[in-house]
C-alpha positions as semicolon CSV with decimal commas, in nm:
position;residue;x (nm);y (nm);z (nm)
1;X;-2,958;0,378;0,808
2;X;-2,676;0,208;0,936
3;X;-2,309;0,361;0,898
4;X;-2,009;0,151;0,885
5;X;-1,632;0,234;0,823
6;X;-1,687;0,082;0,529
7;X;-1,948;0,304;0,372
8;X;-1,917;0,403;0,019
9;X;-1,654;0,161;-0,063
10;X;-1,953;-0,087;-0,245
11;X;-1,902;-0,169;-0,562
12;X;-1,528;0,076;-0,572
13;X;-1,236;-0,077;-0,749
14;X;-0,945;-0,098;-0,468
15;X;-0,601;-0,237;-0,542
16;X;-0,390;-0,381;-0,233
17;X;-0,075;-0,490;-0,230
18;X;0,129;-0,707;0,021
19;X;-0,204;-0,904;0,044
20;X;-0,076;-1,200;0,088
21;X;-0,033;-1,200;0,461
22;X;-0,043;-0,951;0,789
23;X;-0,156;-0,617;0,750
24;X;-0,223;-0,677;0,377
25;X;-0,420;-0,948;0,405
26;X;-0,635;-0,808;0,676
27;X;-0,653;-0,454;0,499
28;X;-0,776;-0,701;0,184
29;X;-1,059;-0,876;0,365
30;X;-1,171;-0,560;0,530
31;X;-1,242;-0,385;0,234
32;X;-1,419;-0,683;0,070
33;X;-1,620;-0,732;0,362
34;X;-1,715;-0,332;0,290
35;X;-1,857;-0,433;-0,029
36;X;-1,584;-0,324;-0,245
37;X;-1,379;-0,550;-0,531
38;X;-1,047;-0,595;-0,439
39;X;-0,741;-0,654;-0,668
40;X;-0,515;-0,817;-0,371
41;X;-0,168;-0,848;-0,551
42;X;0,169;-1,047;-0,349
43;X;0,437;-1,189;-0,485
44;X;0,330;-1,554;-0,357
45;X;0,002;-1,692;-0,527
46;X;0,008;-1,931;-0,246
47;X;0,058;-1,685;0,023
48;X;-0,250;-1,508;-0,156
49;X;-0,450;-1,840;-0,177
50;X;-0,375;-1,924;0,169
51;X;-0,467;-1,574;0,284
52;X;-0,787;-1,466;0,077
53;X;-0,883;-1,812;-0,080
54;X;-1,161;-1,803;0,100
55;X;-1,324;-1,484;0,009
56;X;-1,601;-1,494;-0,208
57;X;-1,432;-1,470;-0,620
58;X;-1,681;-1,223;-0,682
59;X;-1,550;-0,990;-0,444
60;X;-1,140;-1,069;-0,482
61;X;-0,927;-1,104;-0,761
62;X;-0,580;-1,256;-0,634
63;X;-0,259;-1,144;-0,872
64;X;0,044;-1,308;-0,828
65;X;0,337;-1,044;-0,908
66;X;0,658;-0,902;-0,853
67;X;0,628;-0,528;-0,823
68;X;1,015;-0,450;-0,868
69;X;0,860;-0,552;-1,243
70;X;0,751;-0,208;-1,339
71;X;0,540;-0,321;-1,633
72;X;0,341;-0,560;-1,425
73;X;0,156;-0,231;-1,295
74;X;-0,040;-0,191;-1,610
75;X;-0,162;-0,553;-1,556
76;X;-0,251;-0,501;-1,232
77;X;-0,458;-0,160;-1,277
78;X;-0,603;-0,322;-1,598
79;X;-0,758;-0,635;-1,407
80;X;-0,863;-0,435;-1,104
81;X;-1,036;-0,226;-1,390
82;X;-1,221;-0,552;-1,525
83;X;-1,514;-0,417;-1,273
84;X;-1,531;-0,069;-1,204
85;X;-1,279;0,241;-1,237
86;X;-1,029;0,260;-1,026
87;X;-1,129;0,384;-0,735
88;X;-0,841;0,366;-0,453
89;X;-0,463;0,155;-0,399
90;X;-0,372;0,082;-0,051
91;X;0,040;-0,051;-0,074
92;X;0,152;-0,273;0,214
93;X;0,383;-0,465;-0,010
94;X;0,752;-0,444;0,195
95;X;1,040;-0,653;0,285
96;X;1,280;-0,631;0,566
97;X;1,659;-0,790;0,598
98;X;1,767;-0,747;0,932
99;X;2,114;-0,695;1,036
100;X;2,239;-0,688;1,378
101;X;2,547;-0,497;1,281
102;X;2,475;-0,178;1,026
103;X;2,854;-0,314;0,906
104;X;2,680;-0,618;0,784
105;X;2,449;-0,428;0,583
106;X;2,511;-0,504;0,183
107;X;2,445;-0,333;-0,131
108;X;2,192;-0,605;-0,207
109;X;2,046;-0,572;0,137
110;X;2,005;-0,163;0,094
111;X;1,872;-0,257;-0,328
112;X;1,628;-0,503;-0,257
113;X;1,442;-0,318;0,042
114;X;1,471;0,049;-0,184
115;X;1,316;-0,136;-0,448
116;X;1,046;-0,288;-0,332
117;X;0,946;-0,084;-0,021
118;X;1,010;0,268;-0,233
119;X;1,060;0,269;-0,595
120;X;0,774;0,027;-0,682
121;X;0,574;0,199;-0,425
122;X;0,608;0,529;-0,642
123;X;0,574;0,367;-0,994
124;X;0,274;0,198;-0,881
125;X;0,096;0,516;-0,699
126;X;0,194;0,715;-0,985
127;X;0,052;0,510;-1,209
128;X;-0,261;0,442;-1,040
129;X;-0,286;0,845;-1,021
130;X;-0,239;0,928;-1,322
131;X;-0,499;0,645;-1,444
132;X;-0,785;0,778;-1,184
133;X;-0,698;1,158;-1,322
134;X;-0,759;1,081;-1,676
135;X;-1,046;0,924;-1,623
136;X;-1,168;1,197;-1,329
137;X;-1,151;0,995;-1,056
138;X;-1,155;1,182;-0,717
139;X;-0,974;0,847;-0,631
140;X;-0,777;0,733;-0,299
141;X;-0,413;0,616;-0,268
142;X;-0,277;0,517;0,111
143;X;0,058;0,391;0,160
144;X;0,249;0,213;0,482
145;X;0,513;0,350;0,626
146;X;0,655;0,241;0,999
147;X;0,735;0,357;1,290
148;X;1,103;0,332;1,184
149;X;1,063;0,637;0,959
150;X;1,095;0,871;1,237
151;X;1,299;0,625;1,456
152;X;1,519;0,528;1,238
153;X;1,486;0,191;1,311
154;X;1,484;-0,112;1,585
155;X;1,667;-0,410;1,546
156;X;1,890;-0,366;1,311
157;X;1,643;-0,215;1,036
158;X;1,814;0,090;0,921
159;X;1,765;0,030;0,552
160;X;1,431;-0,073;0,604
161;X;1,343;0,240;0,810
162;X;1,524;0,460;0,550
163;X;1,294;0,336;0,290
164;X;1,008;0,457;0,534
165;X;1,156;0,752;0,524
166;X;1,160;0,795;0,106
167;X;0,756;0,674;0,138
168;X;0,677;0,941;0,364
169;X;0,796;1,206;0,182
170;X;0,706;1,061;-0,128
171;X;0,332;1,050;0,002
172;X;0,367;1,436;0,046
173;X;0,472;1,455;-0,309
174;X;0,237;1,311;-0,443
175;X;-0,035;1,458;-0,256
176;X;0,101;1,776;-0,371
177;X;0,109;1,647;-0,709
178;X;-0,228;1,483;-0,753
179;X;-0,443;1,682;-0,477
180;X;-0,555;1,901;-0,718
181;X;-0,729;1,671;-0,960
182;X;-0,923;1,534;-0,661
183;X;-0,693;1,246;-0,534
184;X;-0,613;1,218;-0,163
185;X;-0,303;1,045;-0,062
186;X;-0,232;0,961;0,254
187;X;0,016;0,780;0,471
188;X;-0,003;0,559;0,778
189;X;0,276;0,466;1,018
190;X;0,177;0,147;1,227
191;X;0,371;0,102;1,553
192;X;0,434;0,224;1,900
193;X;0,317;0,530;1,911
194;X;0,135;0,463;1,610
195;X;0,140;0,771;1,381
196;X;-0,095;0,883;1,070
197;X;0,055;1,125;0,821
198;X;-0,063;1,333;0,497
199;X;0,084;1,665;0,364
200;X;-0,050;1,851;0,575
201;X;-0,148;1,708;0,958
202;X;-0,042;1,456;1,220
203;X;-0,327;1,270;1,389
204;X;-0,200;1,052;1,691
205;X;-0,494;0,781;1,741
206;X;-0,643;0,690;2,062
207;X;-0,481;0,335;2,012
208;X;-0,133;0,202;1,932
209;X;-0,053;-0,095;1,769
């Protein structure tokens, strides 16, 4: 028989978000292409039409939402439940505001990037957890950090890389929290050297990106 990277994932229940475009969107095709049904979520139904559109409907729901909405999670775990249990969330969703000058960094700047790139990230992997543990799930949650977690940041990213930061140890957290029911949780840091990350070990691939 044939193995693929993909293997076991037909049929599974997989919520990503940031699937609109880039890493999302690609992590979004992947896994349909592995057989599984994905919930892609992005605050942009166009950006999700645009991206995914052409994947076949029986293998992609698209979800227009704004995560910082913390009661939109329940919608989103309920649809991607339409057609099997929950089986995994993979979050891309993030936003950066550049500024060249960490003077020129605002409140609203620092707010907007916490919320989205850390605070609905943990709403929306707790609540997917705590779904796949009630229903026994030994379930799978990966999040995206960056590079700039451990860098702190290139071009003028600090708040962004701070929020990589908060995901990274919130990953651990949760892992901690949730390993024992069954649920990994992991954490992967795209960039140059790219960087993968759990609880417990650091795995430098062969490859950067």
């Amino acid at each position: 028989m044939e193995w693929s990277l993909g293997a076991g994932l037909r049929s599974r229940s997989i919520v990503v978000t940031g699937a609109g475009g880039g890493i999302g969107a690609e992590v979004a095709q992947a896994l349909a292409e592995s057989g599984a049904h994905v919930t892609a979520v992005d605050l942009s139904a166009k950006n999700l039409q645009q991206a995914l559109g052409h994947l076949d409907p029986s293998s992609v729901t698209l979800f227009a939402g704004d995560l910082r909405e913390h009661e939109s999670h329940a919608a989103i775990i309920a649809a991607a439940q339409n057609f099997a249990p929950l089986y995994g969330l993979v979050n891309c969703a993030a936003v950066l505001r550049r500024r060249t000058d960490v003077r020129e960094v605002t409140e609203d700047d620092w707010d907007y990037q916490h919320d989205i790139n850390l605070k609905a990230a943990f709403f929306l992997c707790r609540a997917t957890a705590e779904t796949m543990r009630e229903a026994g799930t030994r379930g799978r949650i990966v999040t995206f950090a960056s590079q700039g977690w451990w860098t702190g940041g290139f071009g003028g990213s600090v708040a962004y890389a701070a929020t990589k930061g908060g995901v990274v140890s919130m990953t651990r957290g949760l892992a901690r929290t949730y390993g024992p029911a069954g649920i990994t949780i992991n954490s992967v840091a795209p960039g140059r050297p790219a960087l993968t990350c759990c609880s417990r070990t650091w795995i430098r691939p062969c490859s950067t990106g």
